[in-house]
Every structure is written in C-alpha cells, then in structure tokens.
mmCIF entry with sequence, helices, sheets and N, C-alpha, C, O atoms, coordinates in Angstrom:
data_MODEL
# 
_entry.id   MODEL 
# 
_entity.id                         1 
_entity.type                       polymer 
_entity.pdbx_number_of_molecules   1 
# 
_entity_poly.entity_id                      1 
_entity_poly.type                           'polypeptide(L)' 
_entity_poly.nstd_linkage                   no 
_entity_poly.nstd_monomer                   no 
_entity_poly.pdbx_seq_one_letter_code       
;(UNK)(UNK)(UNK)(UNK)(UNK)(UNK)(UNK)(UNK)(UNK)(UNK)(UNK)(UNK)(UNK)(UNK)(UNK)(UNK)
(UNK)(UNK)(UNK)(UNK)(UNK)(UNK)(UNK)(UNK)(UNK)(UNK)(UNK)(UNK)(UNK)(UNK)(UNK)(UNK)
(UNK)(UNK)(UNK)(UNK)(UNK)(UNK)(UNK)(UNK)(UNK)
;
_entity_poly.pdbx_seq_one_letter_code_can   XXXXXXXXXXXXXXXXXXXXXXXXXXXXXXXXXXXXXXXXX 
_entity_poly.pdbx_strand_id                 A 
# 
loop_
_entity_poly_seq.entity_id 
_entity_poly_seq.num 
_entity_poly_seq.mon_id 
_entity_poly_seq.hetero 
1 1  UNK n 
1 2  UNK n 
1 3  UNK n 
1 4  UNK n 
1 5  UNK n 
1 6  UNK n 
1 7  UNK n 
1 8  UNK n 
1 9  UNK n 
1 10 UNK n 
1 11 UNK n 
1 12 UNK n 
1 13 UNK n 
1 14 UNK n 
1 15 UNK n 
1 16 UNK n 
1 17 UNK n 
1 18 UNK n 
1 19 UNK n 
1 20 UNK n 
1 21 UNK n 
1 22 UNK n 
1 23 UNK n 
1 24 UNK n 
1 25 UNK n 
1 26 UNK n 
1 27 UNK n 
1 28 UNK n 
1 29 UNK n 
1 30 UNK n 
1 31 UNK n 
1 32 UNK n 
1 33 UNK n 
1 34 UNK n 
1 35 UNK n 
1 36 UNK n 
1 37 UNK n 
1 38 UNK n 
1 39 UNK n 
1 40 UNK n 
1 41 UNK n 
# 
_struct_asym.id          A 
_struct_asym.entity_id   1 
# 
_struct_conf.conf_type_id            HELX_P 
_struct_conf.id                      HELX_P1 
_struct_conf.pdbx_PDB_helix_id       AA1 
_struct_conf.beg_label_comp_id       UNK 
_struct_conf.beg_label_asym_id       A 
_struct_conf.beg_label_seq_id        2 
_struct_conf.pdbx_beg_PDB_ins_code   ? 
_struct_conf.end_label_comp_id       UNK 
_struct_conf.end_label_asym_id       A 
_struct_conf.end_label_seq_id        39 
_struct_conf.pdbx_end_PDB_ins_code   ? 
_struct_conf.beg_auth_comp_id        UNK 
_struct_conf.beg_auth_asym_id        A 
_struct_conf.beg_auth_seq_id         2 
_struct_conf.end_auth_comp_id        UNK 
_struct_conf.end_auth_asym_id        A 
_struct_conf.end_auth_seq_id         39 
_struct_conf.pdbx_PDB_helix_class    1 
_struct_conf.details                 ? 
_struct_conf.pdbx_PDB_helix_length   38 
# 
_struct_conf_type.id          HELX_P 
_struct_conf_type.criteria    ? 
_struct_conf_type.reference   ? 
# 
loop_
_atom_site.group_PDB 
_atom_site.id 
_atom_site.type_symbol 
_atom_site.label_atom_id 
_atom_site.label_alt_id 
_atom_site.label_comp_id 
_atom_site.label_asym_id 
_atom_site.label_entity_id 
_atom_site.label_seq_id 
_atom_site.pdbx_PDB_ins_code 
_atom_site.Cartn_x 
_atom_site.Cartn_y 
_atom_site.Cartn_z 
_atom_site.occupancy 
_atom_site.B_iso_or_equiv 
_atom_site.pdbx_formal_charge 
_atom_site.auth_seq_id 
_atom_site.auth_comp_id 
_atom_site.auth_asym_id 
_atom_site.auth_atom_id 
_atom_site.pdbx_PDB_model_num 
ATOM 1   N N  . UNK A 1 1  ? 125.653 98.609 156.916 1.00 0.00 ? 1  UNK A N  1 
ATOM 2   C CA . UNK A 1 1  ? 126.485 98.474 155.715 1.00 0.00 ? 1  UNK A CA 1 
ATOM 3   C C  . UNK A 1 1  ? 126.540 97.007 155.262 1.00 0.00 ? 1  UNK A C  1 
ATOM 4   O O  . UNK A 1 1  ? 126.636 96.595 154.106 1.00 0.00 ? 1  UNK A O  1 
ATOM 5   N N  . UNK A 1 2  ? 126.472 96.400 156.240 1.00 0.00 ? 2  UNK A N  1 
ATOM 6   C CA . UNK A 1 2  ? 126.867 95.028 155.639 1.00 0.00 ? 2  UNK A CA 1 
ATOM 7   C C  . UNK A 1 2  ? 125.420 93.658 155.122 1.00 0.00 ? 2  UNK A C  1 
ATOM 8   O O  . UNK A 1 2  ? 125.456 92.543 154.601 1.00 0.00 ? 2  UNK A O  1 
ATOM 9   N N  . UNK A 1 3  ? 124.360 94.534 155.617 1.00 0.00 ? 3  UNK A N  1 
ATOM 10  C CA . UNK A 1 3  ? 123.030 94.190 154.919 1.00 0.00 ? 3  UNK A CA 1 
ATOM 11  C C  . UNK A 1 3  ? 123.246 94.577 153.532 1.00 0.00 ? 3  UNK A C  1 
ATOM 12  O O  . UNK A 1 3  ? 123.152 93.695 152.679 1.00 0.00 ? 3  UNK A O  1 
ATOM 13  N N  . UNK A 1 4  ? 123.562 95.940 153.135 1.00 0.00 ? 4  UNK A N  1 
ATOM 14  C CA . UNK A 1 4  ? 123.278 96.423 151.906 1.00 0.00 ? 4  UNK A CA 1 
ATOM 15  C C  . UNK A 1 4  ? 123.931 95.520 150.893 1.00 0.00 ? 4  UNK A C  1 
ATOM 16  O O  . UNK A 1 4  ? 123.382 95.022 149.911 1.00 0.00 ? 4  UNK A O  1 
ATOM 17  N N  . UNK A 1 5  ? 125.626 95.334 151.410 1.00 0.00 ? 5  UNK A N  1 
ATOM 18  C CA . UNK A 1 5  ? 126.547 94.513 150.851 1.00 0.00 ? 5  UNK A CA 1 
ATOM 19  C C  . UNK A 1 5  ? 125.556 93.114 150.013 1.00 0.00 ? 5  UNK A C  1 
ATOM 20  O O  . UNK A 1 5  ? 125.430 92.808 148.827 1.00 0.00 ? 5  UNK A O  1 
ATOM 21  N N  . UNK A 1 6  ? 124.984 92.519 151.313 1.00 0.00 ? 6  UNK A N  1 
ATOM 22  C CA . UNK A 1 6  ? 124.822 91.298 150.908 1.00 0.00 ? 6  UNK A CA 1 
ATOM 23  C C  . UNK A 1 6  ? 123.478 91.467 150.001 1.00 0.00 ? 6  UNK A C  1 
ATOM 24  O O  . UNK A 1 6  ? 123.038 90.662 149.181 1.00 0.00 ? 6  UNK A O  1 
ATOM 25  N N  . UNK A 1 7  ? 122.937 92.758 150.379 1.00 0.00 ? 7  UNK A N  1 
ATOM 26  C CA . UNK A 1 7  ? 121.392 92.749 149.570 1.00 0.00 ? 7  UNK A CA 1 
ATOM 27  C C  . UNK A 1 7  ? 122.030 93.063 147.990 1.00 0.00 ? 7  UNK A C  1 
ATOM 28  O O  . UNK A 1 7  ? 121.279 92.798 147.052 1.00 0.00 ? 7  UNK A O  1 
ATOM 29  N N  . UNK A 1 8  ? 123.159 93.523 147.732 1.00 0.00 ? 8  UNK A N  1 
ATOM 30  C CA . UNK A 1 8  ? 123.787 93.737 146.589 1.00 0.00 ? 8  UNK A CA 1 
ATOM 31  C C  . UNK A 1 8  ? 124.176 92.400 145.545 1.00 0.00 ? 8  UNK A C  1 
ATOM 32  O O  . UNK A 1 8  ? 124.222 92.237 144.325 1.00 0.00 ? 8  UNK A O  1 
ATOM 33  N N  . UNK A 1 9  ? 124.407 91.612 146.681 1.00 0.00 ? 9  UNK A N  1 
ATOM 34  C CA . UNK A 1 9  ? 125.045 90.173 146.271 1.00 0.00 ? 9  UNK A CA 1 
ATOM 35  C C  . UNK A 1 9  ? 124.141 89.235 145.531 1.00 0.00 ? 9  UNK A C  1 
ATOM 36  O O  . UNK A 1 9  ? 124.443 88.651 144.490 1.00 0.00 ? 9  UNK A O  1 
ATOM 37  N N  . UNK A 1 10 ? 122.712 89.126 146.333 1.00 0.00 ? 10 UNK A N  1 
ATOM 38  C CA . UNK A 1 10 ? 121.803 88.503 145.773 1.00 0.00 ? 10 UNK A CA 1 
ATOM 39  C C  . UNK A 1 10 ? 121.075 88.946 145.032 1.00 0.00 ? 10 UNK A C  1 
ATOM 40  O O  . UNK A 1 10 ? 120.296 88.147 144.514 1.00 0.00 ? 10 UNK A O  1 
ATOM 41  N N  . UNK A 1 11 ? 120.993 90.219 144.682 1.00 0.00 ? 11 UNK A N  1 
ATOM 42  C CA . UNK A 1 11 ? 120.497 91.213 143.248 1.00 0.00 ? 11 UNK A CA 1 
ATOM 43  C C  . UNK A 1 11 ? 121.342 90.328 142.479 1.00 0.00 ? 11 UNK A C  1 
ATOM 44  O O  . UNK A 1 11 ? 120.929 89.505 141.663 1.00 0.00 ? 11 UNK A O  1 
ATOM 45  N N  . UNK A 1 12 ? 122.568 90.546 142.790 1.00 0.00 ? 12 UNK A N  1 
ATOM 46  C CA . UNK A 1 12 ? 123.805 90.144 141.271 1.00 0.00 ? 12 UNK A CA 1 
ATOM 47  C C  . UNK A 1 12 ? 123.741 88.484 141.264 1.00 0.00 ? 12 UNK A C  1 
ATOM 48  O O  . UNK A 1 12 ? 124.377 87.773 140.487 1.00 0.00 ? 12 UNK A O  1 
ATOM 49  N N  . UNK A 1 13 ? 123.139 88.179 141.950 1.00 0.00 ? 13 UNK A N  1 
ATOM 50  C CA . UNK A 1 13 ? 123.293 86.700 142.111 1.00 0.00 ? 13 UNK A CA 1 
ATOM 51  C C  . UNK A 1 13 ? 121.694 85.979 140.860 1.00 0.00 ? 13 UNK A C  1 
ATOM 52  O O  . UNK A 1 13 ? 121.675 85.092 140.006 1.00 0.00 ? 13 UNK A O  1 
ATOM 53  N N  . UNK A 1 14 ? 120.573 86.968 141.410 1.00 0.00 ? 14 UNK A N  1 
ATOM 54  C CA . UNK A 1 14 ? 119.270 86.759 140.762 1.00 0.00 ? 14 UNK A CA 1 
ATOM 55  C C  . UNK A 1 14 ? 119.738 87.182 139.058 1.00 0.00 ? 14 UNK A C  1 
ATOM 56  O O  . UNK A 1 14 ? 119.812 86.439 138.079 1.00 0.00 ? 14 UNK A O  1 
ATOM 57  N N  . UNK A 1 15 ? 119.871 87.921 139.116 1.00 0.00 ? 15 UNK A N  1 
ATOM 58  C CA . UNK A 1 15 ? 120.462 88.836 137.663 1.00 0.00 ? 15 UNK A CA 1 
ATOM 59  C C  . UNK A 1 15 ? 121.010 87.801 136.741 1.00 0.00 ? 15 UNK A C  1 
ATOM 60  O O  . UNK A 1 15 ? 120.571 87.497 135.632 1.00 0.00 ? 15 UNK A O  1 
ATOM 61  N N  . UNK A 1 16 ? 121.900 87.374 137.287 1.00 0.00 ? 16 UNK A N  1 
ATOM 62  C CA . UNK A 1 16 ? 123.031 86.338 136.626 1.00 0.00 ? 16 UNK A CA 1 
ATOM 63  C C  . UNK A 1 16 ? 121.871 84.958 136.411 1.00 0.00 ? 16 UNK A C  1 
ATOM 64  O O  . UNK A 1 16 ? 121.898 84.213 135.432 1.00 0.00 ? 16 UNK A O  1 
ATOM 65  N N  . UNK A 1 17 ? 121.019 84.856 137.409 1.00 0.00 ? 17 UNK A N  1 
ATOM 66  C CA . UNK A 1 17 ? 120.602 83.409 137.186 1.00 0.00 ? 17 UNK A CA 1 
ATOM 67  C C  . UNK A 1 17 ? 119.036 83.471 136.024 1.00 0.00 ? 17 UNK A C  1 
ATOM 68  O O  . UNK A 1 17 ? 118.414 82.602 135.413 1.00 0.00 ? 17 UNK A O  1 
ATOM 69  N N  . UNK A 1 18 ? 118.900 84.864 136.157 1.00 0.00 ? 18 UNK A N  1 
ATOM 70  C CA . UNK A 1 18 ? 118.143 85.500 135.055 1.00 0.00 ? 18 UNK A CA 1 
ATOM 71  C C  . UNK A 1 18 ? 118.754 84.947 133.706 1.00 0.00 ? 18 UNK A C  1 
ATOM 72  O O  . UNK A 1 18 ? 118.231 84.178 132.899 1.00 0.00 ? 18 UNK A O  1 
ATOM 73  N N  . UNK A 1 19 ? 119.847 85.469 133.678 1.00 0.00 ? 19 UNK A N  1 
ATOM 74  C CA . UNK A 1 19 ? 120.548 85.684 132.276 1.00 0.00 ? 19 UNK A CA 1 
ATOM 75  C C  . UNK A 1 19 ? 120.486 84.760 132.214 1.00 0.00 ? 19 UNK A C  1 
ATOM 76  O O  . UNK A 1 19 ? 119.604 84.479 131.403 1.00 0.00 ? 19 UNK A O  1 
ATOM 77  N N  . UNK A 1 20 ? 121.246 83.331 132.904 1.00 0.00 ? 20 UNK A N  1 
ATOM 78  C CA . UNK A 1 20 ? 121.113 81.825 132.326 1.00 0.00 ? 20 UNK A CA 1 
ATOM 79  C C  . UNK A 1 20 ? 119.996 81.258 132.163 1.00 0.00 ? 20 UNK A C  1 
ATOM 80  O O  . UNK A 1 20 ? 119.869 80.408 131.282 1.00 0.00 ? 20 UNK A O  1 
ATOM 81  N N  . UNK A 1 21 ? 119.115 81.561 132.856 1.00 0.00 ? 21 UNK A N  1 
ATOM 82  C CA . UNK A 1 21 ? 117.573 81.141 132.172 1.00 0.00 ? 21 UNK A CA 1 
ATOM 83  C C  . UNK A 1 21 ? 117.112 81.247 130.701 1.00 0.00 ? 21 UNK A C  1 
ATOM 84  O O  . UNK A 1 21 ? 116.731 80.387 129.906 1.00 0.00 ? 21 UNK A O  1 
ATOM 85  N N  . UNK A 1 22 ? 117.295 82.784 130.586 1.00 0.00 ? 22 UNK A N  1 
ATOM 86  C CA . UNK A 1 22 ? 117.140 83.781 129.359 1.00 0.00 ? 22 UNK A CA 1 
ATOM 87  C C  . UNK A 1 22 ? 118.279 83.134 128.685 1.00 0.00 ? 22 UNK A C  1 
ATOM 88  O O  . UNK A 1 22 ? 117.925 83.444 127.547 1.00 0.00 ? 22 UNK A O  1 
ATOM 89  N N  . UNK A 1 23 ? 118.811 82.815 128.594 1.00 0.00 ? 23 UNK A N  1 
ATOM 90  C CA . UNK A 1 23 ? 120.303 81.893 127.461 1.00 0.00 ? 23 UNK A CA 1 
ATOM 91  C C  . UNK A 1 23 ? 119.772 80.774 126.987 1.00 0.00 ? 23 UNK A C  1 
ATOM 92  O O  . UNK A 1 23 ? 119.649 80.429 125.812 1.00 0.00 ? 23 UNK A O  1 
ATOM 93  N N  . UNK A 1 24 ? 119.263 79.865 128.593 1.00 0.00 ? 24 UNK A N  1 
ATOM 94  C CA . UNK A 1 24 ? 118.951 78.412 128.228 1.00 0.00 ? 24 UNK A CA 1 
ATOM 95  C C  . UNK A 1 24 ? 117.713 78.787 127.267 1.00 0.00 ? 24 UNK A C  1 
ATOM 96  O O  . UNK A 1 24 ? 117.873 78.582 126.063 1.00 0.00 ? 24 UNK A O  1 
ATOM 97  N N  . UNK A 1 25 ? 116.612 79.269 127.669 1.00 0.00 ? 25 UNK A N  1 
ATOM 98  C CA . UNK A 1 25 ? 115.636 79.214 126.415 1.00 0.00 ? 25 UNK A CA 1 
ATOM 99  C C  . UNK A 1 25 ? 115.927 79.863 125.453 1.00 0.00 ? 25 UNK A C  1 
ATOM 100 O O  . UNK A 1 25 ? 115.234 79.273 124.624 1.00 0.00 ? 25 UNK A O  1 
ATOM 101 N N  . UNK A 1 26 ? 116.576 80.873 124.737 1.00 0.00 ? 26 UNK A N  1 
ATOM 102 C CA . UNK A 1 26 ? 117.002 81.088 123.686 1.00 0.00 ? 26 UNK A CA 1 
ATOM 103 C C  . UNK A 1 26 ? 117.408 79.693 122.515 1.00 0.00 ? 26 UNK A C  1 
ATOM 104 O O  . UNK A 1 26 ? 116.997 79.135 121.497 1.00 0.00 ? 26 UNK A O  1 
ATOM 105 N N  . UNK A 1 27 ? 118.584 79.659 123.603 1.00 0.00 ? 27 UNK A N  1 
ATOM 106 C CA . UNK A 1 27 ? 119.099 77.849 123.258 1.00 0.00 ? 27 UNK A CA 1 
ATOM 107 C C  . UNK A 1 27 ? 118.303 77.260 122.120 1.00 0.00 ? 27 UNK A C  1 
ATOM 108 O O  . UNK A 1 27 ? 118.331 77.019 120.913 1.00 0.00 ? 27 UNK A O  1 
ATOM 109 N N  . UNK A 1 28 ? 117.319 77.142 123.606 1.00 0.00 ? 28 UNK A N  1 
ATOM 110 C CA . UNK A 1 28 ? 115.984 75.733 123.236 1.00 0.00 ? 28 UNK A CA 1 
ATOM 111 C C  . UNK A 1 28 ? 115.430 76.483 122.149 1.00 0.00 ? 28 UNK A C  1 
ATOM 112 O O  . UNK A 1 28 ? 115.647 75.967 121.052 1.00 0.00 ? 28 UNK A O  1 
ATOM 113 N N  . UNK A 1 29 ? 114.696 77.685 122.133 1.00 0.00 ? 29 UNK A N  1 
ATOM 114 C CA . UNK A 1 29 ? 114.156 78.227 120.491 1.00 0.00 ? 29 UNK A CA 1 
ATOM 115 C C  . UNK A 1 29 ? 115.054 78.295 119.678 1.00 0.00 ? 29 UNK A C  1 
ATOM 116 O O  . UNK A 1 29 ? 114.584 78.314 118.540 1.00 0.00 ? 29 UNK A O  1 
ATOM 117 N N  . UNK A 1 30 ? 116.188 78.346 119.698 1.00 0.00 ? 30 UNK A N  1 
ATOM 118 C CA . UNK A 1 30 ? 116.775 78.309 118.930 1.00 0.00 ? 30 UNK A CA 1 
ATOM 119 C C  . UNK A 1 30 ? 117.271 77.200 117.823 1.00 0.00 ? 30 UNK A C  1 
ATOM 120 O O  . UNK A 1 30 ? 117.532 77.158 116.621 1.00 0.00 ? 30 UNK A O  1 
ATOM 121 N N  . UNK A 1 31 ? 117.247 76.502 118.734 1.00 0.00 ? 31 UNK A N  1 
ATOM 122 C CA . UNK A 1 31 ? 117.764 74.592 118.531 1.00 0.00 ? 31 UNK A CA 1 
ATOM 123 C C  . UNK A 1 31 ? 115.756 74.439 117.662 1.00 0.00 ? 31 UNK A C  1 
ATOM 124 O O  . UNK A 1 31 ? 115.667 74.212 116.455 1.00 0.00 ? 31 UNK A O  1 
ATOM 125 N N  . UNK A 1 32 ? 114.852 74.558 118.275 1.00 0.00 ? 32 UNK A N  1 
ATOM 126 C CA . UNK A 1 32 ? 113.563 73.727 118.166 1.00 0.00 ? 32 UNK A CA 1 
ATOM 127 C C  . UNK A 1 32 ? 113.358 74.689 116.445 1.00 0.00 ? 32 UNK A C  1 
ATOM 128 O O  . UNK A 1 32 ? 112.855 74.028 115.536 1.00 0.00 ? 32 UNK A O  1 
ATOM 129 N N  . UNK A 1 33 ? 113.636 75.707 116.235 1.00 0.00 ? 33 UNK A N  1 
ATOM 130 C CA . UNK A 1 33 ? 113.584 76.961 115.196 1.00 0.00 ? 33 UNK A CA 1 
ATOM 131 C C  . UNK A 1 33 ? 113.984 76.254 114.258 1.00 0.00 ? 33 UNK A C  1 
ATOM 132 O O  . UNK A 1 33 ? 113.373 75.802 113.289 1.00 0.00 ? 33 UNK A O  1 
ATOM 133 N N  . UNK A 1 34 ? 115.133 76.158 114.595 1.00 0.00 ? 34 UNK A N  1 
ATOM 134 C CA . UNK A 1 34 ? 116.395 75.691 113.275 1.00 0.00 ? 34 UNK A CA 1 
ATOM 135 C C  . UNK A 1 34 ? 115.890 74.153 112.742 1.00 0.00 ? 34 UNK A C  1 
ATOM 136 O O  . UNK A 1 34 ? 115.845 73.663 111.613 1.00 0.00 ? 34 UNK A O  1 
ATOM 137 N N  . UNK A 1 35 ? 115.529 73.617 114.100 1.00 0.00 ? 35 UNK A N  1 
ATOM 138 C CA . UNK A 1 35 ? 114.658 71.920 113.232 1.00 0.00 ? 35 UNK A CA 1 
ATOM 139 C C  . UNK A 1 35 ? 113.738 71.859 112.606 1.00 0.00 ? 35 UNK A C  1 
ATOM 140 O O  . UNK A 1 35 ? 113.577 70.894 111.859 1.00 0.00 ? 35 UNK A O  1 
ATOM 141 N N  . UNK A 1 36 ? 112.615 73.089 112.714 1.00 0.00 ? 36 UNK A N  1 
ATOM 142 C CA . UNK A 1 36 ? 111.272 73.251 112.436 1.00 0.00 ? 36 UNK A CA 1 
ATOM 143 C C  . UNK A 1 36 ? 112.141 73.882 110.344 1.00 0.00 ? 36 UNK A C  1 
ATOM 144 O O  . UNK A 1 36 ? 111.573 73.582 109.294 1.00 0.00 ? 36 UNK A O  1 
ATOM 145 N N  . UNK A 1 37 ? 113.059 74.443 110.390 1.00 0.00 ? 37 UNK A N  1 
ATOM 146 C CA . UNK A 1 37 ? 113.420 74.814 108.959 1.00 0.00 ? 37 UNK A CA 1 
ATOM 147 C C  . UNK A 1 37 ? 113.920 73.738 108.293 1.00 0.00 ? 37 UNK A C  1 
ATOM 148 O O  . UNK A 1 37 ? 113.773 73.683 107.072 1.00 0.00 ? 37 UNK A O  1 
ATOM 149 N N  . UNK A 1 38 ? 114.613 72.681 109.012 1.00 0.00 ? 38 UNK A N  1 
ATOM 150 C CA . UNK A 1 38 ? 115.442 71.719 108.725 1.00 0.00 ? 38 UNK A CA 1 
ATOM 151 C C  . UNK A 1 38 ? 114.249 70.816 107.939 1.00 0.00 ? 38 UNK A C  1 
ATOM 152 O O  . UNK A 1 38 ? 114.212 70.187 106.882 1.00 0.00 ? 38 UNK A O  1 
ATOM 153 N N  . UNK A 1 39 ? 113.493 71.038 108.803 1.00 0.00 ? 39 UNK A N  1 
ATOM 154 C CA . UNK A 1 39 ? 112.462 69.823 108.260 1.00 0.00 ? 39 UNK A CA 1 
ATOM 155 C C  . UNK A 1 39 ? 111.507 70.417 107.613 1.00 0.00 ? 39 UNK A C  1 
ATOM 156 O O  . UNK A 1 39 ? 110.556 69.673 107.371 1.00 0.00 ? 39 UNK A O  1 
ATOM 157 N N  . UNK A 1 40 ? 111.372 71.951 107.084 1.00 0.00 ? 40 UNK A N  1 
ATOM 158 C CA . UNK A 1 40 ? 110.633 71.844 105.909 1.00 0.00 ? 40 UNK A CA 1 
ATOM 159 C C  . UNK A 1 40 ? 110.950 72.070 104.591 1.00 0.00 ? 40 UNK A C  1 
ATOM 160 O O  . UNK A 1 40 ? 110.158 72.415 103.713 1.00 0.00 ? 40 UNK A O  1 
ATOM 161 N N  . UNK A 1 41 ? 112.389 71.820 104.448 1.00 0.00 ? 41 UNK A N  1 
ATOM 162 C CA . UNK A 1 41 ? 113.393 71.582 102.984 1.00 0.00 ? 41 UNK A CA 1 
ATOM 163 C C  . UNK A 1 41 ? 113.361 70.554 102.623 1.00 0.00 ? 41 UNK A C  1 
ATOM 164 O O  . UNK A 1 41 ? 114.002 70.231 101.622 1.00 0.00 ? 41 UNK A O  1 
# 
C-alpha cells in the first residue's frame, strides 16, 4: 500500500511539473507572438 501511495505522489508531482512547463512556454509564445505583432504596426 504504501508504494502505491507514493507511486501516486510522483505521478501528481510529474503532472504538476508538466503543467508548469506547458504554462512557462505558453508564456514565452505568448510574450515572443504579441512582439512579433507589436512590431509589425
């Protein structure tokens, strides 16, 4: 039981550090997107 526990933990642990990856580059395309329009007005 207490393998599974922890094998549960670091699923939710990878997951989460997924998502902040997947955030931070959004971010960054997002930010680099919006300059690439900025600068052709």
């Amino acid at each position: 039981m207490g393998a599974m526990e922890n094998y549960l933990a670091l699923e939710i642990f990878f997951i989460s550090l997924l998502v902040v990856a997947g955030l931070g580059m959004a971010g960054v395309a997002g930010l680099v997107i919006s300059r690439l329009f900025k600068g052709q007005k």
